[in-house]
C-alpha positions in Angstrom: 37.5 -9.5 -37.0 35.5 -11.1 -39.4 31.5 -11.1 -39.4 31.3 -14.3 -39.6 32.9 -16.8 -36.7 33.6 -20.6 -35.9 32.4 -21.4 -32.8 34.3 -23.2 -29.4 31.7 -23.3 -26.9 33.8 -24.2 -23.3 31.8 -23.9 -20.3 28.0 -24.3 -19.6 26.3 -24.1 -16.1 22.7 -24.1 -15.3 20.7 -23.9 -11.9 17.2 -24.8 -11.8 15.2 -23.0 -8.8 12.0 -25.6 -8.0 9.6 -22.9 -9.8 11.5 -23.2 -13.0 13.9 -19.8 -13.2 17.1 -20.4 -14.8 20.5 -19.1 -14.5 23.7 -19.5 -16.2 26.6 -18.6 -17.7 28.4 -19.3 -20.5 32.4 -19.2 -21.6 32.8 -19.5 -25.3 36.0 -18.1 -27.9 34.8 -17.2 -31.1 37.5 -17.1 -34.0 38.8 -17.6 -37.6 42.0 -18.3 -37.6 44.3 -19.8 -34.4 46.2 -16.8 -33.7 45.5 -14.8 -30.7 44.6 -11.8 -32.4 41.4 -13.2 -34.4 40.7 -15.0 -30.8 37.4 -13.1 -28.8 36.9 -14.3 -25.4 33.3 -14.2 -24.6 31.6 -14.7 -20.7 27.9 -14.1 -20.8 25.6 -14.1 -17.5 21.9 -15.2 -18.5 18.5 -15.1 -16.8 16.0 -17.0 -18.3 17.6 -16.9 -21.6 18.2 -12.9 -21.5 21.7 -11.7 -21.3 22.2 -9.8 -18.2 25.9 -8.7 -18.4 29.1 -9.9 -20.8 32.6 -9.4 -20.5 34.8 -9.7 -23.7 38.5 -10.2 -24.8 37.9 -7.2 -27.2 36.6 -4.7 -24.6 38.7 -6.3 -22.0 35.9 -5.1 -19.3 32.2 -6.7 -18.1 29.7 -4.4 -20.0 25.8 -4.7 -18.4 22.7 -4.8 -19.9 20.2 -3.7 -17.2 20.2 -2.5 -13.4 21.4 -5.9 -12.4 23.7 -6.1 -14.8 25.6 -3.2 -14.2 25.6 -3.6 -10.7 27.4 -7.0 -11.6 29.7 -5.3 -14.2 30.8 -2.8 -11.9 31.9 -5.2 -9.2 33.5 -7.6 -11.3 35.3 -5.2 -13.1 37.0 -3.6 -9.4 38.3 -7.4 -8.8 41.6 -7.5 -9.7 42.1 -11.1 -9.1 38.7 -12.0 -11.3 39.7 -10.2 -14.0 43.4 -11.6 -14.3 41.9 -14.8 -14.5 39.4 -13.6 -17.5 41.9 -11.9 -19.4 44.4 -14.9 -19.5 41.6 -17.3 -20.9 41.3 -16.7 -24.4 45.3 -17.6 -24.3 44.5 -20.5 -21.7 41.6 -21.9 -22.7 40.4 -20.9 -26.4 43.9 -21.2 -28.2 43.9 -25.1 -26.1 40.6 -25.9 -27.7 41.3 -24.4 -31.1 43.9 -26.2 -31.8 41.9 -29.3 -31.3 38.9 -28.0 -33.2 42.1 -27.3 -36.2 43.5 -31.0 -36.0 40.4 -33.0 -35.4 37.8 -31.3 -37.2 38.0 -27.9 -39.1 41.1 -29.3 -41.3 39.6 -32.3 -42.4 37.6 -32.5 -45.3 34.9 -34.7 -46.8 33.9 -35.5 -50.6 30.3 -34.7 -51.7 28.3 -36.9 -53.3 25.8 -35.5 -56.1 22.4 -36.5 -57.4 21.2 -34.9 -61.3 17.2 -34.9 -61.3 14.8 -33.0 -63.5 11.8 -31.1 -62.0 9.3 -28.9 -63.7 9.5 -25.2 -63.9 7.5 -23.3 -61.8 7.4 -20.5 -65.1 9.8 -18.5 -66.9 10.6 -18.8 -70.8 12.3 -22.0 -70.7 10.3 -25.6 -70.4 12.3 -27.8 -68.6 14.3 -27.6 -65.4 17.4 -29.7 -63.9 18.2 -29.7 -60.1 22.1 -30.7 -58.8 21.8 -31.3 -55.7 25.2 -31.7 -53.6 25.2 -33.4 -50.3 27.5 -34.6 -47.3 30.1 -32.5 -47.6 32.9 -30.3 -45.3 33.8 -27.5 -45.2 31.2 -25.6 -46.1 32.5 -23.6 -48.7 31.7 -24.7 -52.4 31.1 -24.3 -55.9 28.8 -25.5 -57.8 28.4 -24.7 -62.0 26.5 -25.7 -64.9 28.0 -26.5 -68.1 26.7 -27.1 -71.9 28.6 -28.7 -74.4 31.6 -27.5 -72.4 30.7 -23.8 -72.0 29.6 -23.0 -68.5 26.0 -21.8 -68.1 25.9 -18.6 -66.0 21.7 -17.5 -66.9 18.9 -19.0 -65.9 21.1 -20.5 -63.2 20.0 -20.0 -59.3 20.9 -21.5 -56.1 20.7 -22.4 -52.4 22.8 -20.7 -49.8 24.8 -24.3 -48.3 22.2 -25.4 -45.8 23.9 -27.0 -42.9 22.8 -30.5 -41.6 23.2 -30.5 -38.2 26.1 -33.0 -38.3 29.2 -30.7 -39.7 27.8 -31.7 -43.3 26.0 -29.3 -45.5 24.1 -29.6 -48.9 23.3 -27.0 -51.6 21.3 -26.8 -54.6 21.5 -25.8 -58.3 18.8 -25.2 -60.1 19.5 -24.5 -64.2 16.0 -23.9 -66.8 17.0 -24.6 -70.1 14.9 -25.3 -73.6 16.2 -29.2 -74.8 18.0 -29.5 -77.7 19.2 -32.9 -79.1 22.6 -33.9 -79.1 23.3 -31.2 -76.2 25.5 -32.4 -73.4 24.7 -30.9 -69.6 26.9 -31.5 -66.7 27.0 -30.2 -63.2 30.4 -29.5 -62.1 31.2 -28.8 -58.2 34.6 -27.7 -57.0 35.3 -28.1 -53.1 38.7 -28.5 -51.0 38.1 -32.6 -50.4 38.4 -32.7 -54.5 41.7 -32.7 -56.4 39.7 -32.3 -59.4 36.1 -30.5 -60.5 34.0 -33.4 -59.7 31.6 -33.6 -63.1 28.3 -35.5 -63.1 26.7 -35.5 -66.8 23.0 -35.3 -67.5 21.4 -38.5 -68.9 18.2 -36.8 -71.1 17.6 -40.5 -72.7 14.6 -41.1 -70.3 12.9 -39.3 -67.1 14.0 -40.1 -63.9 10.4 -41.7 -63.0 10.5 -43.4 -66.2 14.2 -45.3 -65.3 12.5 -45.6 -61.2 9.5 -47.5 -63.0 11.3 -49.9 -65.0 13.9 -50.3 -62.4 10.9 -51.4 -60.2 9.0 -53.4 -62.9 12.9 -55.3 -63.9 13.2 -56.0 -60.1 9.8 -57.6 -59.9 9.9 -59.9 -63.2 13.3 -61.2 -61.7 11.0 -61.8 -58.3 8.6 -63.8 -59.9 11.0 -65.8 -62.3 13.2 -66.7 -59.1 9.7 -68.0 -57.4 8.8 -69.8 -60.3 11.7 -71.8 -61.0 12.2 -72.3 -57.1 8.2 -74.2 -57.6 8.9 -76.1 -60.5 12.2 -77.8 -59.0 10.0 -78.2 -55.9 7.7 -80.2 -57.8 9.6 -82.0 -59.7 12.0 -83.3 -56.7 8.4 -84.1 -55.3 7.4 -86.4 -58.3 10.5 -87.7 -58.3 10.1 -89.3 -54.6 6.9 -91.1 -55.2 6.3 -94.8 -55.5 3.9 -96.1 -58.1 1.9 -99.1 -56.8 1.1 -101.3 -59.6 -3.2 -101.9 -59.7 -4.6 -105.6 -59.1 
């Protein structure tokens, strides 16, 4: 099988003694693909979070990991009936629940969103630094690529591993240093499964981020304070309008 699985977990029992001991056992198949041969069945008896004894699909047998555990191993193991049951679960039970993981979750795919910003270097030869960073997006595999003036950029290039978020989404990030020179053109380019098409974001050198974020700030508070004023001079001038001048004696 491959070193690296997806995950099914399918059973999950705890008892609590009143001194706080745990006990339980988990049932979980892992896998890369849906058929039967790249399908490990995997039960696992724990005792306060250390694995006492396992019996898996692969080794079609309870295997233990200390006195207790190969005491358990050995008598599960001479139960005939038990270990029918076990055997016909990765067939039973994992290829049911991989099939649902397959429709409902590990064939869709979602579009990533991406963000251009400039950072400084922390040293090297170049002066300047641009980070892509790619976010929101499933499945995890992904490529991400910098290109100048249409030739890709493979130096001075390093990035993240994809950094999962906890929520099936993952993010990465693309760091190029470069020296400026005018005219240039650099783009981030990131290829996934959810796009028919390299999905290209261009680099803006015209004015540093903070620089666009300050007058972004300072445009949205002049309209403020034009709004306010104009909303006070109608205000007073409906008000002027409602008085009644009393001639003097």
């Amino acid at each position: 099988m491959a070193s690296s699985f997806l995950r099914v977990s399918l059973l999950f029992i705890s008892l609590y003694t009143a001194d706080g001991f745990m006990y339980f056992v988990t049932n979980r198949c892992e896998f890369n693909s849906s058929d039967l041969k790249d399908i490990e069945f995997i039960q696992s008896l724990y005792y306060n979070k250390v694995e006492l004894v396992r019996y898996s699909s692969s080794v079609g047998k309870f295997v233990g990991y200390n006195e207790f555990g190969l005491n358990r191993a050995d008598d599960w193991n001479n139960n005939p009936s038990y270990m029918i049951g076990l055997r016909a679960a990765k067939e039973l039970y994992c290829k049911f629940y991989i099939h649902l993981a397959y429709d409902h979750v590990l064939s869709k795919s979602v579009k990533p969103y991406v963000r251009l910003s400039s950072t400084e270097p922390s040293g090297g030869k170049h002066p300047a630094m641009l980070v892509c960073s790619v976010y929101d997006f499933y499945p995890k595999q992904i490529r991400v690529k910098w290109t100048r003036d249409g030739q890709e950029v493979t130096s001075d290039v390093s990035s993240t591993d994809e950094l999962a978020d906890g929520d099936w989404y993952y993010q990465i990030h693309s760091h190029l240093e470069y020296t400026p020179r005018s005219g240039e053109k650099i783009s981030c380019m990131v290829e996934h499964a959810s796009l028919k098409a390299p999905l290209i974001t261009d680099w803006d050198p015209s004015m540093p981020e903070s620089e666009r974020n300050k007058i972004a700030i300072g445009a949205s508070g002049l309209i403020l304070g034009l709004v306010l004023s104009l909303a006070g001079l109608i205000y007073h001038k409906r008000k002027a309008r409602g008085r009644i001048l009393v001639p003097s004696s």
